[in-house]
VEXTORNU-687821 format. One record per residue (C-alpha): x negated, y, z; residue in three letters; residue number from 1. Coordinates in steps of 0.001 Angstrom, whole numbers, plus 500000, padded with zeros to 6 digits. Each point is the difference from the previous one (the first is absolute). Example, Ala and Ser with C-alpha at 12.3 -4.5 7.8 and 13.67 -1.06 7.14 Angstrom:
2
487700/495500/507800/ALA/1
498630/503440/499340/SER/2
END
This chain:
228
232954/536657/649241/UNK/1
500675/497823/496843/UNK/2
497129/500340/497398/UNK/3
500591/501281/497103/UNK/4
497973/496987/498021/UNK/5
502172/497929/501805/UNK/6
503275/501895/498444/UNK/7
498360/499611/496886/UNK/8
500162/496430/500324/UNK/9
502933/499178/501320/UNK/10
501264/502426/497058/UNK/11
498435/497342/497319/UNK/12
501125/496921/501334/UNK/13
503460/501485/500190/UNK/14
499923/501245/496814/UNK/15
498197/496487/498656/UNK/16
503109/498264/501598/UNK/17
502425/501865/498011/UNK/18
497997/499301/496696/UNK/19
500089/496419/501081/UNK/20
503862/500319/500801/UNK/21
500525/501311/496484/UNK/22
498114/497566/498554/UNK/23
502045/497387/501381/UNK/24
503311/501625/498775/UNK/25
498895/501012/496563/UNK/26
497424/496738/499230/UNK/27
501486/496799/501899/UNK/28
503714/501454/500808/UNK/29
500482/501682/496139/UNK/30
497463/498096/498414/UNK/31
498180/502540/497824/UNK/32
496973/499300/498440/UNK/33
497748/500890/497467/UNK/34
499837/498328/496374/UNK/35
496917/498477/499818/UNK/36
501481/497456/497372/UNK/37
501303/502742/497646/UNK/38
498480/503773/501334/UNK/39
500666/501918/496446/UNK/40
503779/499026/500447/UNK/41
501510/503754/499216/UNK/42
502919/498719/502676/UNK/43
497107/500345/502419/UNK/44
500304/503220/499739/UNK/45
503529/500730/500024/UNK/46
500614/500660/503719/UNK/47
503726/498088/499594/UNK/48
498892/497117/498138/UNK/49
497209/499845/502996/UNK/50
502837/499939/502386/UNK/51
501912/497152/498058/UNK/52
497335/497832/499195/UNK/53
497690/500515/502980/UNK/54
496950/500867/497414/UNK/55
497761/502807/499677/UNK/56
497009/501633/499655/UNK/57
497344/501864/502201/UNK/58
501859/503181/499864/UNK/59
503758/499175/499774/UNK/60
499703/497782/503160/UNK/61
498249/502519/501751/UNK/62
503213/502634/498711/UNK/63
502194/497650/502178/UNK/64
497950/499535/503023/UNK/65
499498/503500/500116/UNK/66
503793/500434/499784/UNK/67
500701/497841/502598/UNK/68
497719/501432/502021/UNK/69
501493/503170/500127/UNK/70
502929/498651/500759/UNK/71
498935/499517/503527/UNK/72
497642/503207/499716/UNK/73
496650/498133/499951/UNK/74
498207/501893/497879/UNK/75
498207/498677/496887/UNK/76
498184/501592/496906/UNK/77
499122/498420/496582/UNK/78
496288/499819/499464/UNK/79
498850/500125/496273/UNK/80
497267/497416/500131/UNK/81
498244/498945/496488/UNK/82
501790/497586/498406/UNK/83
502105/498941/503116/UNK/84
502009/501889/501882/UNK/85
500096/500223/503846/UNK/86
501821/501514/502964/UNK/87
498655/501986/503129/UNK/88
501409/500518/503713/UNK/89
498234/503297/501354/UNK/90
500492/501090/503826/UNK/91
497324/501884/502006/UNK/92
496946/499450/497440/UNK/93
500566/496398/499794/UNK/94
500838/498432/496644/UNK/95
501652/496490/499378/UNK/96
499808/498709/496103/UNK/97
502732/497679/499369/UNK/98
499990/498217/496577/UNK/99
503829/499209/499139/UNK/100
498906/497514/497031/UNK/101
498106/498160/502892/UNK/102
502891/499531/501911/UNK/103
499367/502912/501909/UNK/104
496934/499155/500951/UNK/105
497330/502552/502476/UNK/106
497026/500331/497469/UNK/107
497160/501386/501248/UNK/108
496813/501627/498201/UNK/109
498833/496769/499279/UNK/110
503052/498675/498676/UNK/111
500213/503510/497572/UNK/112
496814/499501/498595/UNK/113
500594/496305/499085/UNK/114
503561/501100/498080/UNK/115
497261/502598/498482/UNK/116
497407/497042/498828/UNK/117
503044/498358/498658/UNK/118
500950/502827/497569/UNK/119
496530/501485/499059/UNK/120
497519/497247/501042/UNK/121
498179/501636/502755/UNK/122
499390/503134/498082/UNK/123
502331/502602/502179/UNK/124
499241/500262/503667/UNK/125
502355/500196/502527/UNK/126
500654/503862/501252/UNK/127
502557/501996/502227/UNK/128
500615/502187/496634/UNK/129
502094/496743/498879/UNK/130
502250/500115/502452/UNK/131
501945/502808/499880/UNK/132
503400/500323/500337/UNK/133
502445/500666/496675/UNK/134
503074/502164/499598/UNK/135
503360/498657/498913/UNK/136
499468/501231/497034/UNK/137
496698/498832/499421/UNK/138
501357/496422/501023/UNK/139
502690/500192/497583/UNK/140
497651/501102/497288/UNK/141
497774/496786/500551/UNK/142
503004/497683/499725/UNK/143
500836/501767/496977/UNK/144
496609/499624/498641/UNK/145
500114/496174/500954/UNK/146
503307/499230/498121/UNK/147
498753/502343/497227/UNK/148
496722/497826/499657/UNK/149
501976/496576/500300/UNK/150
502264/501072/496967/UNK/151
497063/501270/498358/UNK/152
498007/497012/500231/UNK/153
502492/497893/498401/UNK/154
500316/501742/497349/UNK/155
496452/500103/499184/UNK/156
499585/496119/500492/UNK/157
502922/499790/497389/UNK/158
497479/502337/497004/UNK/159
497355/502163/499406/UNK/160
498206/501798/503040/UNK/161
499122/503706/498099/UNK/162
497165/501025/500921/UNK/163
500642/503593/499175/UNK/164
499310/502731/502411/UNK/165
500008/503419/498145/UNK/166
502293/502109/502319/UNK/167
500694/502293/496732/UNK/168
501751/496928/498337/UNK/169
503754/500654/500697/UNK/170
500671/496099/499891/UNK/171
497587/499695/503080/UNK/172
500522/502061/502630/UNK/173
498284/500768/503307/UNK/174
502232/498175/502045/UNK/175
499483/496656/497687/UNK/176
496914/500326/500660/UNK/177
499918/500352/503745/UNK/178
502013/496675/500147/UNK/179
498029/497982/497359/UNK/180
496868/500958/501831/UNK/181
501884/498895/503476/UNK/182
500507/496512/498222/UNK/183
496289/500009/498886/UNK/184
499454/500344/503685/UNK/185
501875/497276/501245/UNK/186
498895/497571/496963/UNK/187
496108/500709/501467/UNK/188
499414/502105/496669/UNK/189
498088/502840/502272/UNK/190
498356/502063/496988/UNK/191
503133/499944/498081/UNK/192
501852/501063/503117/UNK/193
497675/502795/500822/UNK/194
499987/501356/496787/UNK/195
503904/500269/499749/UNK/196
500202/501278/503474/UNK/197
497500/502649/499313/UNK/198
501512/500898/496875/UNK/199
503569/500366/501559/UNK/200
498901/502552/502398/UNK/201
497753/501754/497421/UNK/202
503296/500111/497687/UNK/203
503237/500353/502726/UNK/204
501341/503340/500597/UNK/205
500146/500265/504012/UNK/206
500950/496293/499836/UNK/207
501502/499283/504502/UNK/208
498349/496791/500133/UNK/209
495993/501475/499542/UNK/210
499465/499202/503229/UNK/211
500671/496397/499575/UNK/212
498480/499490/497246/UNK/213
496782/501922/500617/UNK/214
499829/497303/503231/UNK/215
499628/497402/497034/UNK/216
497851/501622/498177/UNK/217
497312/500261/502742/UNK/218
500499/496113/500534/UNK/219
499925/499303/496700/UNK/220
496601/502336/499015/UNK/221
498205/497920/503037/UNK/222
501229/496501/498637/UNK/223
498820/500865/496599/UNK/224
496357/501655/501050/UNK/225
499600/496882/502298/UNK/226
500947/497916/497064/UNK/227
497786/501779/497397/UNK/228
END
């Protein structure tokens, strides 16, 4: 009688041969990559100009290697890691982590916390809670978020960054503030994204994306009180 550890097995190196077959197709056949010379491109983001110019981010690579995937029913979810998003293959417990902007390379815990260390300098650990899969729509709401943030940030670089926060303000509303404190984040300005986060969600009437966002603020409340 076959074990079933041994199934298990043979499941993962059959299912790491198809990442690696889809890896050669999308990566050295299509030549995809990610722009490391020019990442805050906004045509990063735009899942045709990807397509055309064989460019792209984290998460709109990892949109068309999911697609593709499905095409030949191997089944792949989008993992909203901090600051870099990731892929997962899940059959019978096991979990493969595929990073798409890494050519779609197997990362393991190790390799997660080091992206981690990268983005917060060794002040978020590695945990399973970071891993979980996202909905379609929760996908599409990051890429939105992205291009939002890319348009955003030019504009600020181009004046005057307000610093005004008051909810009650009708010139600033909740949502502004959400995405200036998302830009805070991702310009290492922790207390200044923490505070924005914080006072979105104090602010936002049932806003969809609290979930998301309360993820960052929990990151960003450790990175500060380690910083403090």
């Amino acid at each position: 009688m076959r074990s079933p550890r041994g199934s298990a097995h043979r499941e993962d190196r059959s299912a790491v041969n198809i990442i690696k077959s889809l890896n050669e197709v999308l990566f050295v056949q299509e030549g995809l990559r990610g722009n490391d010379e020019d990442y805050y491109d906004p045509r990063n983001s735009y899942l045709n100009e990807v397509l055309d110019r064989k460019l792209g981010i984290p998460i709109s690579l990892s949109v068309v290697y999911m697609e593709v995937a499905k095409r030949i029913s191997f089944p792949i979810r989008g993992v909203g890691f901090p600051g870099h998003f990731l892929m997962k293959h899940v059959a019978n417990d096991r979990e493969i982590v595929i990073d798409a902007f890494g050519l779609g390379r197997i990362l393991t815990p190790n390799d997660c916390q080091e992206l981690l260390d990268k983005i917060y300098n060794g002040t978020v650990s590695m945990n399973a809670s970071l891993l979980q899969p996202m909905e379609k729509r929760s996908i599409l709401t990051r890429m939105l978020y992205n291009l939002k943030g890319v348009y955003t940030q030019r504009a600020i670089s181009q004046g005057p960054f307000s610093d005004r926060k008051n909810p009650h303000d009708k010139s600033v509303t909740p949502s502004e503030v959400r995405d200036r404190g998302l830009i805070y984040m991702q310009t290492s300005l922790f207390a200044k994204a923490l505070a924005d986060l914080e006072s979105y969600l104090a602010h936002a009437v049932a806003p969809e994306d609290s979930s998301y966002i309360q993820n960052h603020i929990k990151m960003l409340r450790g990175i500060v009180c380690a910083t403090n």
